[in-house]
Each structure stands twice: as structure tokens, then as C-alpha cells.
C-alpha positions as CSV (number, residue, x, y, z in Angstrom):
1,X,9.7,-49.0,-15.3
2,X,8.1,-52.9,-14.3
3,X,10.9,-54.4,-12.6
4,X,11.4,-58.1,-13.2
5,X,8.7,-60.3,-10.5
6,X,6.4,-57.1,-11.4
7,X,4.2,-58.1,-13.6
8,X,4.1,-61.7,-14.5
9,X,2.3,-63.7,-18.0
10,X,-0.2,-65.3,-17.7
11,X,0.5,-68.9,-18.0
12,X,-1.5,-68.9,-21.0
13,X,0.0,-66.3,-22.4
14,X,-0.3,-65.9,-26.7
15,X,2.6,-64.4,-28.6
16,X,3.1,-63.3,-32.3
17,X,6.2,-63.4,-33.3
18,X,8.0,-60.2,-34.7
19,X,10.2,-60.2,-37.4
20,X,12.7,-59.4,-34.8
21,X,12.5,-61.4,-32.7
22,X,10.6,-59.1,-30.1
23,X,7.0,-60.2,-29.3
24,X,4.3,-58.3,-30.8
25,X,1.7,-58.5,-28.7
26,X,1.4,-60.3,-25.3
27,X,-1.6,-61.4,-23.3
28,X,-0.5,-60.9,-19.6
29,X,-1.8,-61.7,-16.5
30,X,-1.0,-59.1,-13.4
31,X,0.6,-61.9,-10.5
32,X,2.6,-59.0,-8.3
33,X,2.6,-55.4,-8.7
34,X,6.3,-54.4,-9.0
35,X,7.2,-50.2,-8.8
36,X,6.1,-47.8,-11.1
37,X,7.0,-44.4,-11.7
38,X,4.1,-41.9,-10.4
39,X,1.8,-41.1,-12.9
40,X,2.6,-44.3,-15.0
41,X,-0.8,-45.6,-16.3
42,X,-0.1,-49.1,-15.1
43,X,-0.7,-47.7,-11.3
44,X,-4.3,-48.8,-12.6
45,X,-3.6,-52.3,-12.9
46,X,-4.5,-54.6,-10.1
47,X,-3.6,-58.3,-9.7
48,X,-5.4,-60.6,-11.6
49,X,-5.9,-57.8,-14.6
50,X,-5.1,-59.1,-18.0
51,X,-2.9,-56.7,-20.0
52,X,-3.1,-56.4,-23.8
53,X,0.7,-55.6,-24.4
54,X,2.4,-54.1,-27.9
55,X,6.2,-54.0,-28.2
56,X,8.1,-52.5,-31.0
57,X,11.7,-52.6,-31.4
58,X,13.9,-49.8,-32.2
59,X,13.1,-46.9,-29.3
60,X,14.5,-45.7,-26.0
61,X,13.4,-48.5,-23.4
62,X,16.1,-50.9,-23.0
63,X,15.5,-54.8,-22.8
64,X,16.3,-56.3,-19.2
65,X,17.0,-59.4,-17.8
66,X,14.7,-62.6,-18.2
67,X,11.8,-62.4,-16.2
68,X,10.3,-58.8,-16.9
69,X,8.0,-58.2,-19.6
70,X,10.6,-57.3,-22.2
71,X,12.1,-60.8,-22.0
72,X,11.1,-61.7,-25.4
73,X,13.8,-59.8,-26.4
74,X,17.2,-59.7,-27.1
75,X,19.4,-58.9,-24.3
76,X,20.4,-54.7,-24.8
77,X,17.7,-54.4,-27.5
78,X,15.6,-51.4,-27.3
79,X,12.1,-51.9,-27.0
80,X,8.7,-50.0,-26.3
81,X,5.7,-51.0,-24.1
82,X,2.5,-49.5,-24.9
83,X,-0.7,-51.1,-23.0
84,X,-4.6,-51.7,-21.7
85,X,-6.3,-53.3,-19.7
86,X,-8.2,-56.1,-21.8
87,X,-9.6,-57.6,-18.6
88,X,-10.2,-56.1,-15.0
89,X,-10.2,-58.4,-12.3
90,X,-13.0,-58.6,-9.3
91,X,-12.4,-59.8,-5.9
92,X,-8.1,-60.3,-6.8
93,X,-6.1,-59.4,-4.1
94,X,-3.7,-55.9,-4.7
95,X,-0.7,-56.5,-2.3
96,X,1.0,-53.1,-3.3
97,X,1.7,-51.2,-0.3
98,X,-0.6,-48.1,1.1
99,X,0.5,-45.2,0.0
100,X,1.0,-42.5,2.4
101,X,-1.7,-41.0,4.1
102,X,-1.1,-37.3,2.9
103,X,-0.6,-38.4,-0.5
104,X,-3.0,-37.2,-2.8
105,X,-5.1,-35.4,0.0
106,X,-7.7,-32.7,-0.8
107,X,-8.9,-29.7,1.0
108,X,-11.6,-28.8,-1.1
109,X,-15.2,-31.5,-1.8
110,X,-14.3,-34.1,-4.1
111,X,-16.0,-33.4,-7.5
112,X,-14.7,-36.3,-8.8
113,X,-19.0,-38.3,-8.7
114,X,-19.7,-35.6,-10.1
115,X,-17.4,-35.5,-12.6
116,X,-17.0,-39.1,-13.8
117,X,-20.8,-40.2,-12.7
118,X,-23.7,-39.4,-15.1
119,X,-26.3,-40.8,-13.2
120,X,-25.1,-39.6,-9.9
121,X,-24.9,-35.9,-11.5
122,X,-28.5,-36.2,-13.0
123,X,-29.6,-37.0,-9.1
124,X,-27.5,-34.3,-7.9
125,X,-29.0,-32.1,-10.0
126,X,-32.3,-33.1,-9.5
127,X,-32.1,-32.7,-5.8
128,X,-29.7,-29.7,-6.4
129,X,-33.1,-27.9,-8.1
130,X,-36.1,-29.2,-5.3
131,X,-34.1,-27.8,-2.2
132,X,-33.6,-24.9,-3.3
133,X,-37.1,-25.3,-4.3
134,X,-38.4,-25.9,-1.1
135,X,-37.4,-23.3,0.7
136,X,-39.6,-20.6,-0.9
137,X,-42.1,-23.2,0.7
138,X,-40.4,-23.7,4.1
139,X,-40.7,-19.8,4.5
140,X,-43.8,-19.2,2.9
141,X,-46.2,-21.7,4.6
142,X,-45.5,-20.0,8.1
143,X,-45.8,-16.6,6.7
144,X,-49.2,-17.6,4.9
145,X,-50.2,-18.8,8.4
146,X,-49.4,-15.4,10.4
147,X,-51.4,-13.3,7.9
148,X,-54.2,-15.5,8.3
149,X,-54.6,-16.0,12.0
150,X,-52.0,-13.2,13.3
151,X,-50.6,-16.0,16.0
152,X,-47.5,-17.7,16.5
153,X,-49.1,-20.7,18.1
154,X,-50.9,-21.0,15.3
155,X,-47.7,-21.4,13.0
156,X,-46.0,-23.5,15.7
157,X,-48.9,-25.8,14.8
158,X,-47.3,-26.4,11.4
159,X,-44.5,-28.1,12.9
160,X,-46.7,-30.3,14.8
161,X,-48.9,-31.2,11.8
162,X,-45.6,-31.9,9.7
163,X,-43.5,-33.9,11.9
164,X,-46.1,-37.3,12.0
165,X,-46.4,-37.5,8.7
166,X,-42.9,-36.7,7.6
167,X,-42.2,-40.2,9.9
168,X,-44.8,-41.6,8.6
169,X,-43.6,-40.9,4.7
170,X,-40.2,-42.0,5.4
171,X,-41.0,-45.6,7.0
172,X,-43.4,-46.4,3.9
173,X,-41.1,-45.0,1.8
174,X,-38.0,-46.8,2.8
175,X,-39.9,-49.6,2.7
176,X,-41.0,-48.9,-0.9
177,X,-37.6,-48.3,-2.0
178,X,-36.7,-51.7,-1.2
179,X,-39.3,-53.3,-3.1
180,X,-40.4,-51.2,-6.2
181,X,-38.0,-49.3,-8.7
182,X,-36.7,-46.3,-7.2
183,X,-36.6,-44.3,-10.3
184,X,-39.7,-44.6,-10.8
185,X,-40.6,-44.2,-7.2
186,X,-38.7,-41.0,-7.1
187,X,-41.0,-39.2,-10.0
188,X,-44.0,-40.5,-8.6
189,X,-42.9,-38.4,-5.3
190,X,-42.0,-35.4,-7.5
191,X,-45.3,-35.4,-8.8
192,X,-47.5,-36.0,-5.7
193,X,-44.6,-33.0,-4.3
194,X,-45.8,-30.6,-6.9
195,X,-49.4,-31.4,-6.7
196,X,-49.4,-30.1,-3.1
197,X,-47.6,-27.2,-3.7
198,X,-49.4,-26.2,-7.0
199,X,-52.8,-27.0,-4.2
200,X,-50.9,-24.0,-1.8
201,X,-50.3,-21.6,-4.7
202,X,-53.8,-21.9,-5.5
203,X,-54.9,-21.4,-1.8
204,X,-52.9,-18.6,-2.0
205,X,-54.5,-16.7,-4.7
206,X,-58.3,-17.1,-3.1
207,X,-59.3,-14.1,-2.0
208,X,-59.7,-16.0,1.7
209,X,-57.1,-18.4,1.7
210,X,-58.0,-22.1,4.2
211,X,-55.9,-22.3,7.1
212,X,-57.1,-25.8,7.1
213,X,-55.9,-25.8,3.6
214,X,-52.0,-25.3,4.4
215,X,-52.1,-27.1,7.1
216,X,-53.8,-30.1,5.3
217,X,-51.1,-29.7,2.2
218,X,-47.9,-29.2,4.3
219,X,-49.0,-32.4,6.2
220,X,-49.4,-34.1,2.9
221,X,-46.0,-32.0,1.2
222,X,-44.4,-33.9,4.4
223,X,-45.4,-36.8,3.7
224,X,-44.4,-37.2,0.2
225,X,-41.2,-35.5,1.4
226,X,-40.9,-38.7,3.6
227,X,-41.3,-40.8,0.5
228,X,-38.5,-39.1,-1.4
229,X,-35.8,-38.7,1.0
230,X,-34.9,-42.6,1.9
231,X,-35.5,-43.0,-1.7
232,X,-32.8,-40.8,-2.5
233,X,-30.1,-41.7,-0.1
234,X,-30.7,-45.5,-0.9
235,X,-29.8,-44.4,-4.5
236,X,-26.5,-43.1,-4.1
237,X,-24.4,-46.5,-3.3
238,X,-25.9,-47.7,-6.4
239,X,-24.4,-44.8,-8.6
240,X,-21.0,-44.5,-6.9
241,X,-18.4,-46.9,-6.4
242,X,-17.3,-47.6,-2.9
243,X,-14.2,-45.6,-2.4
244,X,-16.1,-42.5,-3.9
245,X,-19.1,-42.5,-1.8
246,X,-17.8,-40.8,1.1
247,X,-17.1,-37.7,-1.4
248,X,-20.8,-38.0,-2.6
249,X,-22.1,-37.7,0.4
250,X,-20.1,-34.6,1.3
251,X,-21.3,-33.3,-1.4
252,X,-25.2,-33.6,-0.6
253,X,-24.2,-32.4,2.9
254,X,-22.4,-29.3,1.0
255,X,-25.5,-28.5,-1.2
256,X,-28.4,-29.1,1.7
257,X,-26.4,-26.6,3.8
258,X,-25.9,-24.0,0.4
259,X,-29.5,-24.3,-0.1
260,X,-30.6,-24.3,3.6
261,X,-28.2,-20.7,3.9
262,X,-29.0,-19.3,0.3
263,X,-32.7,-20.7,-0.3
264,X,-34.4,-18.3,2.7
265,X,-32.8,-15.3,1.8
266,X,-34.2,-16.0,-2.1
267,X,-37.5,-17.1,-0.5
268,X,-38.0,-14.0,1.2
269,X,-36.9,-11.7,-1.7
270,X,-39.6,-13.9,-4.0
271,X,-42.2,-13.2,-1.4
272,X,-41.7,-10.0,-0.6
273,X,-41.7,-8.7,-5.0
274,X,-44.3,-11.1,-6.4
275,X,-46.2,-12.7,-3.3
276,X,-46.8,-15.7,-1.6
277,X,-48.7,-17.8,-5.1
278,X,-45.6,-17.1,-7.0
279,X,-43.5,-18.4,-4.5
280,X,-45.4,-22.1,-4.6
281,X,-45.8,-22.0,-8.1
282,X,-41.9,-21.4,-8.2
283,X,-41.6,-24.3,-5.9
284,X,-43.8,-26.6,-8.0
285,X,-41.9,-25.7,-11.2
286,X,-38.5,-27.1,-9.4
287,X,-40.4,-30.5,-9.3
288,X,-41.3,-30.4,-12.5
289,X,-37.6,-29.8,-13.6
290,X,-36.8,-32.3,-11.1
291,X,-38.9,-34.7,-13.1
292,X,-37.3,-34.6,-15.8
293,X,-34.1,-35.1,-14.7
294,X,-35.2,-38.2,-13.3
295,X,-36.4,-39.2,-16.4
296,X,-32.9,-39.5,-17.7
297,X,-31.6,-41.6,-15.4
298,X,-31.8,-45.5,-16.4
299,X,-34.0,-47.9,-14.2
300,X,-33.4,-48.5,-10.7
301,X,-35.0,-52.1,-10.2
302,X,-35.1,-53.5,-6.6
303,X,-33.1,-56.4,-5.8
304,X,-33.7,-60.0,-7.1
305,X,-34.4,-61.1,-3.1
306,X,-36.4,-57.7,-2.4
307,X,-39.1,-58.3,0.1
308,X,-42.8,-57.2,-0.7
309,X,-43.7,-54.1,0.8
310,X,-45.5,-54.6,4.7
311,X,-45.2,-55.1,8.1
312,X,-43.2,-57.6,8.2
313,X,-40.5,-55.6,6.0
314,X,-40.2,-53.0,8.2
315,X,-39.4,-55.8,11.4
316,X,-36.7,-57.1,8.8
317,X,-35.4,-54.0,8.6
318,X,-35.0,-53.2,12.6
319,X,-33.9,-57.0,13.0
320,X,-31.3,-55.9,10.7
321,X,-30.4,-53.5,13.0
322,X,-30.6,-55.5,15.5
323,X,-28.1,-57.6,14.6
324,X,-25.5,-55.4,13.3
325,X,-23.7,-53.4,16.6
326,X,-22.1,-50.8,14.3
327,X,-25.5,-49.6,12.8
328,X,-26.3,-49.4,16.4
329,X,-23.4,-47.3,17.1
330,X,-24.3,-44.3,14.5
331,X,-27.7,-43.9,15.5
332,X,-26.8,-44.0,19.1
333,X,-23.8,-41.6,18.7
334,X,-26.1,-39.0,17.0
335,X,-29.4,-39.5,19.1
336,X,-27.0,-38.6,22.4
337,X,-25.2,-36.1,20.3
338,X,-28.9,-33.8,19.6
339,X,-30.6,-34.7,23.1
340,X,-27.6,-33.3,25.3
341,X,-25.8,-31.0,22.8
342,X,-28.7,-29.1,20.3
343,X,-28.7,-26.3,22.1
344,X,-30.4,-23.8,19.5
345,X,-33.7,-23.4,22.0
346,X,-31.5,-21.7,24.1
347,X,-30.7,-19.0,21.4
348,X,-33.0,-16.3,21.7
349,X,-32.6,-16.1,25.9
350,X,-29.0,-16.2,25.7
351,X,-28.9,-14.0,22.0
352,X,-30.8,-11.3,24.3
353,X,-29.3,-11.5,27.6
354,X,-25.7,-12.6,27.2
355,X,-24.5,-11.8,23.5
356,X,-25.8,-8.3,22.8
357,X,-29.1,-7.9,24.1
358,X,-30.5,-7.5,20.2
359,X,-32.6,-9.9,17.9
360,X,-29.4,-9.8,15.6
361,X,-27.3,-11.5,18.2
362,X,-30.0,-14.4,18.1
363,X,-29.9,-14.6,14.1
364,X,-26.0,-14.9,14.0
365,X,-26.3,-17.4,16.6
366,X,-29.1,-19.5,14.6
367,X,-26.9,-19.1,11.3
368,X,-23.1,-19.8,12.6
369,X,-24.0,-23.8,12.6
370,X,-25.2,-23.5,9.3
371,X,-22.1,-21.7,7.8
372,X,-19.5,-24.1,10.2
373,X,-21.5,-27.0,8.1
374,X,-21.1,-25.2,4.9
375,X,-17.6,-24.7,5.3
376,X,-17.1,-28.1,6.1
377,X,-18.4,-29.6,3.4
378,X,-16.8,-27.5,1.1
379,X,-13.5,-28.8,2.6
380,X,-14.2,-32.3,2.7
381,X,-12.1,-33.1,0.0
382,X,-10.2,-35.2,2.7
383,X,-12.8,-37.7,4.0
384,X,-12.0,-40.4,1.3
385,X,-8.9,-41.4,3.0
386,X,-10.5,-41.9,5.9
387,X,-11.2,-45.4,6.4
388,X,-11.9,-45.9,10.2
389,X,-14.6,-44.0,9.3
390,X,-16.0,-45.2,13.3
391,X,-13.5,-43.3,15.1
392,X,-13.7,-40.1,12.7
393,X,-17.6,-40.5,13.7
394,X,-16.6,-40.2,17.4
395,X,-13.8,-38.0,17.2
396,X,-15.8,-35.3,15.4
397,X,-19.1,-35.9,17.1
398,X,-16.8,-35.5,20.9
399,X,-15.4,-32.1,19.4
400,X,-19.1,-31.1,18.9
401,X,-19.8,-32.1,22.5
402,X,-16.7,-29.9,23.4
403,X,-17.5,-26.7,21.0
404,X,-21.0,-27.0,23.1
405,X,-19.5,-26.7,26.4
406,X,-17.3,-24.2,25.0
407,X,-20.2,-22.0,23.9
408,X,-22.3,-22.3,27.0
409,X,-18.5,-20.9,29.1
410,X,-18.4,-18.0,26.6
411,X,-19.6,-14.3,27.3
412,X,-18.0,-13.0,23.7
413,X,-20.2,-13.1,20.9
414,X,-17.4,-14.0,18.5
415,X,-15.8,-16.6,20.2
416,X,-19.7,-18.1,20.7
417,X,-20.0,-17.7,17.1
418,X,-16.5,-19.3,16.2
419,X,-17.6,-22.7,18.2
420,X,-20.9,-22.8,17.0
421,X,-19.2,-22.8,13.5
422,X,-16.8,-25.5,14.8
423,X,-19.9,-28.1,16.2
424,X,-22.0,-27.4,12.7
425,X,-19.1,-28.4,11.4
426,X,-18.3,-31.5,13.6
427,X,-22.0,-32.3,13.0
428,X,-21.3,-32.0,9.1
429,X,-18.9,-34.4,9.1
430,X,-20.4,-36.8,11.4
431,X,-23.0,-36.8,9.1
432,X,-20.5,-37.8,6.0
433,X,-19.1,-40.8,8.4
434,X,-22.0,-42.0,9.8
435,X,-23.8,-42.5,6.4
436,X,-20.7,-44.4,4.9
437,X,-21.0,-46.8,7.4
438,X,-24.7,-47.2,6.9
439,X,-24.6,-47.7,3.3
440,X,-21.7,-49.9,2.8
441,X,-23.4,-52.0,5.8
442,X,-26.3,-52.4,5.0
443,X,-27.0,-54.5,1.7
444,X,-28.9,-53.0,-1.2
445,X,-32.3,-54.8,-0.7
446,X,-32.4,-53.1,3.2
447,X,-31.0,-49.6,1.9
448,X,-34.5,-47.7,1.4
449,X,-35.8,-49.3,4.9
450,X,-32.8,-48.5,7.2
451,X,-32.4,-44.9,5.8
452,X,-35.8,-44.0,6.9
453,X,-34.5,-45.4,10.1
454,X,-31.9,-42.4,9.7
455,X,-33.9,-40.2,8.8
456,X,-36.4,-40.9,11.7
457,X,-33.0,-40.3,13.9
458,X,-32.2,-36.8,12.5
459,X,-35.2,-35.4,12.5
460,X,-36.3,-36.7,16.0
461,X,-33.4,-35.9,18.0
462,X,-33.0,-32.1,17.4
463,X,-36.4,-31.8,18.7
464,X,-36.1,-33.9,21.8
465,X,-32.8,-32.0,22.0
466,X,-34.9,-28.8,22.1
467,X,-37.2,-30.3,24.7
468,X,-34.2,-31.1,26.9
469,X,-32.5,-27.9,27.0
470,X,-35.5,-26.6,27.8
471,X,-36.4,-28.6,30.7
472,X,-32.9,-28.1,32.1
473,X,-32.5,-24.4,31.1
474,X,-36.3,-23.5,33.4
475,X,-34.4,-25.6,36.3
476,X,-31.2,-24.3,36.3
477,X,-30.6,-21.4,33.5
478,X,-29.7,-21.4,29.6
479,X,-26.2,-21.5,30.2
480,X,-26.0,-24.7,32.6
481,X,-28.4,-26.0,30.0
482,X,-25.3,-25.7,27.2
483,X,-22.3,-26.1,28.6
484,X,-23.8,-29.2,30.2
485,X,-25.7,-30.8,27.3
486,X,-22.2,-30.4,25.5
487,X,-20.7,-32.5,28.3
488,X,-23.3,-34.9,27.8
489,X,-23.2,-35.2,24.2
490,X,-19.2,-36.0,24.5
491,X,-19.9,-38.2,27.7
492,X,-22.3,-40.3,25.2
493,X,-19.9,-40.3,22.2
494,X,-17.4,-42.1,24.4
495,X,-20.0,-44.6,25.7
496,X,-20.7,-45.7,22.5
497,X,-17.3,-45.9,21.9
498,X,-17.0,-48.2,24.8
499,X,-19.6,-50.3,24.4
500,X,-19.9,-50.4,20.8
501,X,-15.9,-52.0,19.2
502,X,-17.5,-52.7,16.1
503,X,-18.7,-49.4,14.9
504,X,-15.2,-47.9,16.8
505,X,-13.2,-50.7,14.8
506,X,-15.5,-50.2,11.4
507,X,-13.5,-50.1,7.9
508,X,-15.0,-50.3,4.6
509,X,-15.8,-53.8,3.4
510,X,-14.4,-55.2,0.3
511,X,-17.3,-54.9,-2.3
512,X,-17.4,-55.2,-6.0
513,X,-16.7,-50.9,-7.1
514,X,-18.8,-51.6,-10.3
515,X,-21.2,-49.0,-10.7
516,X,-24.7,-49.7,-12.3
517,X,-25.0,-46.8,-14.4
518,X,-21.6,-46.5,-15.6
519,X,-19.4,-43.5,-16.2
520,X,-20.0,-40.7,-18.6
């Protein structure tokens, strides 16, 4: 029930008068928000909303005193309320009082983008259908390689080949994304994606296949790759509201990790039953799909203000950065957390000399970060609550510096396993945090150029995280190498914490929640 200073008219406020006296229908104007019971509809209503208002005499509710909404009748006459919102408010003020912090809290992801967010779910599914896609190409390039030249330099190579150009593809297309529709930016990557696949499976079928030939393609497959992935991640703001993108980006984190544990096993099943052409063509189909799930999405124009794609875009974008000391913080906090703390080059000496002596001791080690991530995400319902999103960000990334340390102490496989699973997950969640903050910082016309910025970040420091624990396990030994990187990767979280307040002090700002697409 509105209590009287609850919700005030409108001083404008048009009546009708009822036969009885009671007002038919009343224009208000939300001033205060007064209490209402749990689950009352009009815990919608923020101040500044205009209520459209319908009272009928003759039921249950009974009229109050003067100053509530059923003032307009007589005192002790029965009345009913029944009500919408005719106008919602931007920018108004809500002074009604937090509610708790348990209440309403999830275990389980958030489905609710999902759910309530056509556009978001046609992306979702989209990307849901290329990763899963793109596995049976992950596994099968290397294998193609092997059977061709029997060496595992020679597939090492791939990575080398790969890595440039996948930087390259993300800096031009986060600067694309900025400037040009990302729709239709987005299909012209799906397209260029299947092209080099459909150019593998036919590689694959010669009766020679061209090593120079997968290596050319993957180069150019992570290139385009590049192009895509900013694109996506800049998309997402524009297809959530604010307080529901931290739940849909738990759940890309939930399906990249389902697809990076299911899509290899699938891969290899495909390869080994029908061969390494089906497995591309398979791959090149789940473009194709993806294509036209794109296609269903509504435009995605660039902003009014967007700048023209070139150099001096990109310096826009790292002055940008430059500028802002909390987008500082989450790259910094993740670049120290994979240079000390990746420790998975030290798997397969410690996987055969400490945990078992066995190549299957090394694959559980490679695969308990994964599943830690995976379980993670699948219970982040929680993470919207979170609004120091900073301190979750250093919290959870010091816990993966700890689980680290905690591995490199261990001599029991489980217990190794266990905090492995622990750090993927830390790293999960960091994940979640630190791309709120980015995309609710950064403004939509910078969104395509600073998350190739990210993505340079995540796919850099893992590898110069490999490099370090290698230098430092050949001086010392593998397990100095982890407990101490783990040190290190705490140590650094809580420099950045010291030397960073705004990104330790970050809280959403207050943005305008309307969505572009609109709801289902």
C-alpha cells in the first residue's frame, strides 16, 4: 500500500470526475517513492515517472487520509488502484533506499539478456555456433601440419604465423568498429572467416595438401578473427542495458570456456570418423549459420561523432587510455597477473616429475583451469550486485596469485588440481569485472578501438607469461617458477591497487539503461 508523501500528482495533474465522487483516472507524477509491498508492480516506478491511474469505487482498498493517491475520495470509502506507467523518466533521481545486498542474489548465470534481449540472443547465438565452430579448426590445422611434415617445430610455427596477424586484425578492426556499422562489419568477417576455412577443406582434400597453404590461411583465419572479436565485444553495451551487462558478459565467458572444453573433444571425434576436409567444411558451415543470424539483427550504425578509420584513430584511442587511470588499472592488473602467474609452461615437467610421472597427470593439469572457469561462469549469477566492480577485479585476481603459489607448494595431484580450478576461476571472474569497467568507461564511438586494446592484452600476456616461467623455471626449477610467479601476480594486483584509486574506487556510472534494439 502507497503511504501518504509516497507518490505525489503531478502539479498538472487531469481528473475526471466519477459519478461518485472518486476520480476516474489520474495523471500522476512520481515526487518520492513511499513503501510498497514486495512484489507490488509499482517497485518499477522511479521518480519522475508519470502514472496513468484508474480508481473504482466499491472494493477492498480503503480510502486514507488526504495526501495519498486515494484522496479524491471520501474518507472510509473503498476504492481500487489499478496502474502503468504512461511515461518513464531519464536521468530522475530514485532516493529509495538500497536494498540489501543478499536480496535477490543468484548462484547460477543470469539468463535474464538472454531472456528479455532479442538482439543480444541473436549475437549470442551467432557466436554460440562459430566457437564451437572453430575448434574443429583449432585442432585440425596442427594435426594437418604433423601429417604433412611429421615435426612439432613445424606446428609450433602455426602459432608464430597466427599471433601477428591476429594483433594486427584486432587493431584494424577495432578501429573499424568505431567507424563503419558493425552489423554489417560483423558478416563481412563471417564471410572472409568461411572463405579461409572452405580454402583449408579444399587443401585438405588434394591429394598433396600445401603446408604453405595452412599456414597462409590460418594467418589470414587469424586475421579476420582479429576483425571479429573487438567487433563483437563493442556490440554488447549497445544491446544490454547497464545493470545487465555484467550478466552478459558472464555469459560469453560461460560459453567460450563450454566451447573451449566440449569443442576439442567433438573436433577430434569429427576428425578421427570423417577426416580432416569435413572438419573445415563443418567449420565453414557454422559461419554461414552465423551469417544469418546476423542478418536478423537491426543495424548497428557508428556514432554521429565516429572518427574516420586511420592512424590517427588508433592514437585517439591510446590517448583515451591515457587519460583514464581506471582503464589503466585493468590492463595492468591482468598483464602482471599472466607474466608472473600463467604457469601452464610448467605443466608437462611438473605433470611428469611431481604429479604422477604420466602424460595424464599433464592433461588434468592443462584442463582443471578450464573447468574452475567453466564452473565460474555458470555460477555468476551474483556478479550483478557487484558494483565496486575495481575491488572484485583485485580481490579475485590476488586469489589467483595465491591459488598459484598454492599449486607450486603442492606435491598432491588433487589439491594441485583443486587450485588450479580455483585461479581459472579467479581469472573467469576477473575477466567479467574488468570488461564492465571497460565498457561502461569507455564511450560508444572508442568501444571497437579500446577492445582490441583488450584483446591485444589477453592474448599477449599468457605468452610472455609462458616465456617467464620458463626463463625462471631453467634458472631455478619449475616449482620456484610457480609458487613465485603466483607471488608476483598478487604482489602486482596490490600495486595497482596502490597506485591506481580510481580503478580500486570504480562504480558504474549513471547512463541512460535504454537499449537500442529493444526487448523481445
Amino acid at each position: 500500500m502507497v503511504r501518504a508523501g509516497g507518490f505525489g500528482p503531478a502539479p498538472c495533474a487531469q481528473r475526471s470526475a466519477h459519478p461518485c465522487g472518486v476520480s476516474s483516472f489520474v495523471s500522476w507524477t512520481v515526487i518520492t517513492r513511499g513503501s510498497v509491498r514486495k512484489g507490488d508492480p509499482r517497485e518499477r516506478a522511479r521518480c519522475g515517472d508519470v502514472l496513468y491511474i484508474s480508481c473504482n469505487p466499491g472494493t477492498r482498498q480503503n480510502a486514507r487520509s488526504p495526501g495519498t493517491l486515494s484522496s479524491g475520495a471520501r474518507h472510509g470509502q473503498d476504492i481500487a488502484l489499478t496502474w502503468r506507467i504512461r511515461h518513464r523518466s531519464r536521468g530522475a533521481p530514485d532516493p529509495t533506499p538500497a536494498p540489501s545486498r543478499l536480496a535477490g542474489l543468484r548462484l547460477f548465470a543470469d539468463v535474464t539478456p538472454l531472456r528479455e534481449f532479442r538482439e543480444y540472443r541473436l549475437l549470442f547465438t551467432g557466436l554460440g555456433v562459430t566457437m564451437l565452430g572453430r575448434q574443429l579448426t583449432v585442432v585440425g590445422a596442427p594435426i594437418q601440419v604433423y601429417d604433412v611434415t611429421g615435426s612439432t617445430l613445424a606446428v609450433g610455427l602455426l602459432g608464430l604465423v597466427q599471433f601477428p596477424a591476429l594483433l594486427v586484425g584486432s587493431f584494424l578492426g577495432g578501429t573499424l568498429a568505431d567507424a563503419v556499422d558493425r552489423r554489417r562489419l560483423l558478416l563481412a568477417a563471417q564471410f572472409w572467416l568461411a572463405v579461409t576455412t572452405a580454402g583449408l577443406a579444399l587443401n585438405a582434400s588434394a591429394p598433396r595438401p600445401s603446408l604453405v597453404a595452412v599456414y597462409g590461411l590460418t594467418a589470414a583465419n587469424a586475421l579476420m578473427s582479429g576483425i571479429d572479436s573487438p567487433t563483437r565485444q563493442a556490440v554488447v553495451p549497445r544491446l544490454v542495458p547497464a545493470r545487465r551487462l555484467p550478466s552478459a558478459l558472464a555469459l560469453n565467458v560461460l560459453l567460450s570456456q563450454t566451447a573451449n572444453a566440449v569443442g576439442p573433444a567433438v573436433a577430434g571425434l569429427v576428425i578421427a570418423g570423417t577426416g580432416l576436409a569435413v572438419a573445415f567444411w563443418i567449420d565453414t558451415a557454422s559461419f554461414v549459420v552465423a551469417s544469418g543470424v546476423l542478418y536478423l539483427m537491426q543495424p548497428l550504425p557508428p556514432a554521429a561523432d565516429a572518427a574516420r578509420p586511420d592512424l590517427r584513430s588508433v592514437k585517439e584511442g591510446i590517448s583515451f587510455i591515457g587519460r583514464r587511470s581506471e582503464l589503466q588499472g585493468t590492463f595492468l592488473i591482468d598483464i602482471g597477473a599472466m607474466v608472473f602467474g600463467m604457469p601452464r609452461a610448467l605443466f608437462p615437467e611438473l605433470g611428469l616429475t611431481v604429479f604422477g610421472s604420466s602424460g595424464t597427470a599433464v592433461g588434468l593439469l592443462y584442463a582443471a583451469p578450464g573447468v574452475g572457469a567453466m564452473l565460474a561462469a555458470l555460477t555468476s549469477g551474483w556478479v550483478t550486485k557487484v558494483r565496486r566492480a575495481g575491488r572484485a577485479t583485485i580481490a579475485v585476481v590476488v586469489l589467483w596469485g595465491v591459488s598459484i603459489t598454492g599449486f607450486g607448494l603442492s606435491s598432491s595431484l588433487p589439491l594441485a588440481l583443486l587450485l588450479l580450478a580455483v585461479g581459472g576461476g579467479a581469472d573467469a571472474l576477473s575477466a567479467v569485472f574488468r570488461s564492465t569497467i571497460l565498457q561502461l568507461t569507455t564511450p560508444d564511438r572508442l568501444r571497437g578501438r579500446l577492445s582490441a586494446v583488450q584483446i591485444a592484452v589477453v592474448t599477449g600476456g599468457p605468452r610472455l607469461g609462458d616465456l617467464e616461467a620458463g626463463v625462471v623455471a631453467a634458472a631455478t626449477s619449475a616449482r620456484v617458477a610457480a609458487w613465485s610467479g603466483g607471488l608476483g601476480a598478487a604482489a602486482s594486483a596490490l600495486l595497482v591497487a596502490w597506485r591506481f584509486p580510481q580503478f580500486r574506487r570504480w562504480t558504474p556510472p549513471a547512463v541512460d539503461e535504454d537499449v537500442v534494439a529493444g526487448r523481445s
